[in-house]
C-alpha positions as CSV (number, residue, x, y, z in Angstrom):
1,X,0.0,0.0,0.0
2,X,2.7,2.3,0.7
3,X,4.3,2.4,-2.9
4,X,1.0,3.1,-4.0
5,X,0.3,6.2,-1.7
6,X,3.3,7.3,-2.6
7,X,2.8,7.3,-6.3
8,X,-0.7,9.2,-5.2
9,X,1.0,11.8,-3.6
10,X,3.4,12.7,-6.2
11,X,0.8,13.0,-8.3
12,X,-1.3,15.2,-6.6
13,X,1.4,16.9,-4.9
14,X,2.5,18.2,-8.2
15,X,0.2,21.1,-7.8
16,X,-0.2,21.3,-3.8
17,X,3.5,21.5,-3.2
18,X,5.8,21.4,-6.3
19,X,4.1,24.6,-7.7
20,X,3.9,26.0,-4.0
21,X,6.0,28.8,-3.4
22,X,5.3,28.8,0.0
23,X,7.0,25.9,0.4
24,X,11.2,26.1,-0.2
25,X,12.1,24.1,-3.3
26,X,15.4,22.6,-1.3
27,X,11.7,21.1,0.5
28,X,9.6,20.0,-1.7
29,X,10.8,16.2,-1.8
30,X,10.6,16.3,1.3
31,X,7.7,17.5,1.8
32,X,5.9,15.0,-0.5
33,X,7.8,12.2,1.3
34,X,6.7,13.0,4.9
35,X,3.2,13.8,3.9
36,X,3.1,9.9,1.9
37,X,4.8,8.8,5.8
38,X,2.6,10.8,7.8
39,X,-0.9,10.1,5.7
40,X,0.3,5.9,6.0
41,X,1.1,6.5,10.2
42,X,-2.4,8.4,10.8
43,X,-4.0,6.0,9.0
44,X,-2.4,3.0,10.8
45,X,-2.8,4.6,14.1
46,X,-6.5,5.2,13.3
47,X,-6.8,1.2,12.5
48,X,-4.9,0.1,15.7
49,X,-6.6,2.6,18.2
50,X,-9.8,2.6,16.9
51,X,-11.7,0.1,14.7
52,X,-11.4,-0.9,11.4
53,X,-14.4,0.8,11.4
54,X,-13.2,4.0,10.5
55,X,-11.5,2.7,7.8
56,X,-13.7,0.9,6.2
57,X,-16.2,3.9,6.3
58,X,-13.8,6.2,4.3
59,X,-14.1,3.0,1.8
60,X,-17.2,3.1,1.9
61,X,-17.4,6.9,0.5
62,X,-17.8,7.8,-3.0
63,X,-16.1,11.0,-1.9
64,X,-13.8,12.1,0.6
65,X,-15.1,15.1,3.1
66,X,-11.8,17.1,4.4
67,X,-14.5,17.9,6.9
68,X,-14.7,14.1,7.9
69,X,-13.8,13.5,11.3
70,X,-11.4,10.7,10.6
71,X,-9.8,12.7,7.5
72,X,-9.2,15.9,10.0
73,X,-7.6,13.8,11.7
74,X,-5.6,12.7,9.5
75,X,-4.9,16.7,8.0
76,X,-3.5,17.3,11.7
77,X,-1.6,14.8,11.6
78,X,0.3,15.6,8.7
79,X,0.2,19.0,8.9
80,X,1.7,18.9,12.3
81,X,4.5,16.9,11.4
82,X,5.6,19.2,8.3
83,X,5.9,21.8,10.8
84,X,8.0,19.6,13.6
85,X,9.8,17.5,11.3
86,X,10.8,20.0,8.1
87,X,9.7,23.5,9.6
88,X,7.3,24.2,7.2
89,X,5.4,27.5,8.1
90,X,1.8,25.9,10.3
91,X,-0.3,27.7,7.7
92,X,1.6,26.3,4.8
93,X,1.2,22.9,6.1
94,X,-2.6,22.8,7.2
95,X,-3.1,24.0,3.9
96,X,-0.7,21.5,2.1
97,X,-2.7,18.5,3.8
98,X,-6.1,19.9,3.3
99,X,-5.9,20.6,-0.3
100,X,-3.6,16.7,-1.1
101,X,-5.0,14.4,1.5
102,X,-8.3,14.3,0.1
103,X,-7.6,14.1,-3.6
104,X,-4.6,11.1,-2.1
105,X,-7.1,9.3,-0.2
106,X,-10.4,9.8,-2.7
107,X,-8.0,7.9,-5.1
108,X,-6.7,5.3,-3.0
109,X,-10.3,4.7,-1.7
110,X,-11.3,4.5,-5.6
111,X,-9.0,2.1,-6.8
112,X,-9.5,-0.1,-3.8
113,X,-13.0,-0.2,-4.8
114,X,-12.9,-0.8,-8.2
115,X,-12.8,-4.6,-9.1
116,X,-10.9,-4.2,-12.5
117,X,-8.0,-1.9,-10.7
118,X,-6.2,-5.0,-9.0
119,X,-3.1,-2.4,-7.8
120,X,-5.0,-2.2,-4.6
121,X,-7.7,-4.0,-2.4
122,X,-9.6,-3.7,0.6
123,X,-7.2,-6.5,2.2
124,X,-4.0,-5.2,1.4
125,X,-5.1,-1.9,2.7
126,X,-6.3,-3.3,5.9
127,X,-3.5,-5.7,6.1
128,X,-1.0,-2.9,5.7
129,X,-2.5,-0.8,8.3
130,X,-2.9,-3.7,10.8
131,X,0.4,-5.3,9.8
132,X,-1.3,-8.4,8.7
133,X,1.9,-9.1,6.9
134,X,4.2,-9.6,9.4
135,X,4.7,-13.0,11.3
136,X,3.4,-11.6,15.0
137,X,0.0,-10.5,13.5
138,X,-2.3,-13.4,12.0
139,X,-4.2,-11.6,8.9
140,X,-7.7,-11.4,9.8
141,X,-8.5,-10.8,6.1
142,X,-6.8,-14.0,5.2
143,X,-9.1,-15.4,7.1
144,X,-12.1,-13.8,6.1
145,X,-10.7,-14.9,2.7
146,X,-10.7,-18.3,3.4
147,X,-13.2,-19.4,6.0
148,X,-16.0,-16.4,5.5
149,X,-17.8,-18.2,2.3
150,X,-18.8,-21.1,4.5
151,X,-19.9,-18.6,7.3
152,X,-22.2,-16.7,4.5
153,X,-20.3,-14.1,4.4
154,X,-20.3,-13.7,0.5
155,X,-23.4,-11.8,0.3
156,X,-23.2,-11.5,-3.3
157,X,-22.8,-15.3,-4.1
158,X,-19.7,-14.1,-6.7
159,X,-17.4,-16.3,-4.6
160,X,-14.8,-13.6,-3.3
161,X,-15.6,-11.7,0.4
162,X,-14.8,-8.1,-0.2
163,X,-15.7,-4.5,0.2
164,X,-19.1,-5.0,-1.4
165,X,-19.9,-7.8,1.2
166,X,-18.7,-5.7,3.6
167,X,-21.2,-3.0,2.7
168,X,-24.2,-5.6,2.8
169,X,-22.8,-7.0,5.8
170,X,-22.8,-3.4,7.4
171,X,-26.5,-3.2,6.5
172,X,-27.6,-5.7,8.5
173,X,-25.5,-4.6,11.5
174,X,-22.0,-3.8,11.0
175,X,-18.7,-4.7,10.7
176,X,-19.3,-6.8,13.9
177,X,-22.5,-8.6,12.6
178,X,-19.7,-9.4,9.9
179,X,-16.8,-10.9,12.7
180,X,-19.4,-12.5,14.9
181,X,-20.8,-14.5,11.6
182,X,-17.0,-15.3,11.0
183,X,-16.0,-16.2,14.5
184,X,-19.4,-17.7,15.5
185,X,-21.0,-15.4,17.5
């Protein structure tokens, strides 16, 4: 997930912060590298202290709010860390985030969602951001993937548990409804 943030933030950061004079040009790489850091840490940090909840709300939107709770968070997060880490002017940096953030995670969110973009999915996001990967963490979405059919958890009968399950699923009670039906409660 992380190469692919960070090829969403060059991109968008073209205009935010390469054509920002506010921001020195001895900074600008940088700039776009903490902001991809910072933007992968809040959203990590959100996963582990909250829910996945959270997360899987912002994939649930078409669009992303910069007045959402969870992407002001996120804003802060970043913007704050220009300004401790590189020094960037506090103004500069709020409105850095504000204006890349939600164009970064609107397109992240997108191709997650899209079944014919297979650079990103719902469980390489979550397993990213919960360190599924890693030996010390099982990967819950492993298995979701391979137990959750027989626990009905395909709710569109097209074989594969994903992001449109989990919508259906959050219908009929949540992301919890989802687990318990998983884990038998």
């Amino acid at each position: 997930m992380l190469a692919q943030l960070k090829q969403l933030v060059q991109e968008f950061g073209q205009e935010v912060v390469v054509n920002n004079e506010a921001i020195p040009i001895n900074q600008k790489d940088a700039v776009l590298n903490e902001t991809c850091n910072s933007i992968f840490s809040s959203l990590e940090k959100i996963a582990n202290d909250a829910d996945l909840t959270q997360i899987v709300g912002l994939l649930q939107e078409k669009d992303i709010d910069k007045n959402h709770l969870t992407i002001q968070k996120i804003i802060t997060e970043v913007s704050n860390s220009l300004t401790e880490k590189l020094g960037i002017e506090q103004n500069t940096a709020t409105n850095t985030a504000t204006n890349l953030i939600p164009k970064v995670l609107h397109s992240l969110m997108s191709k997650a969602r899209d079944p014919n973009d297979k650079s990103i999915t719902l469980s390489e996001i979550l397993e990213s951001l919960t360190g599924g990967n890693s030996p010390e963490h099982a990967s819950i979405m492993d298995a979701i993937d391979t137990y959750g059919i027989h626990f009905g958890l395909d709710q569109n009968s097209d074989g594969q548990i994903d992001l449109e399950d989990a919508k259906e699923l959050t219908k009929k009670g949540g992301l919890g409804a989802m687990l318990g039906k998983l884990f038998g409660k």
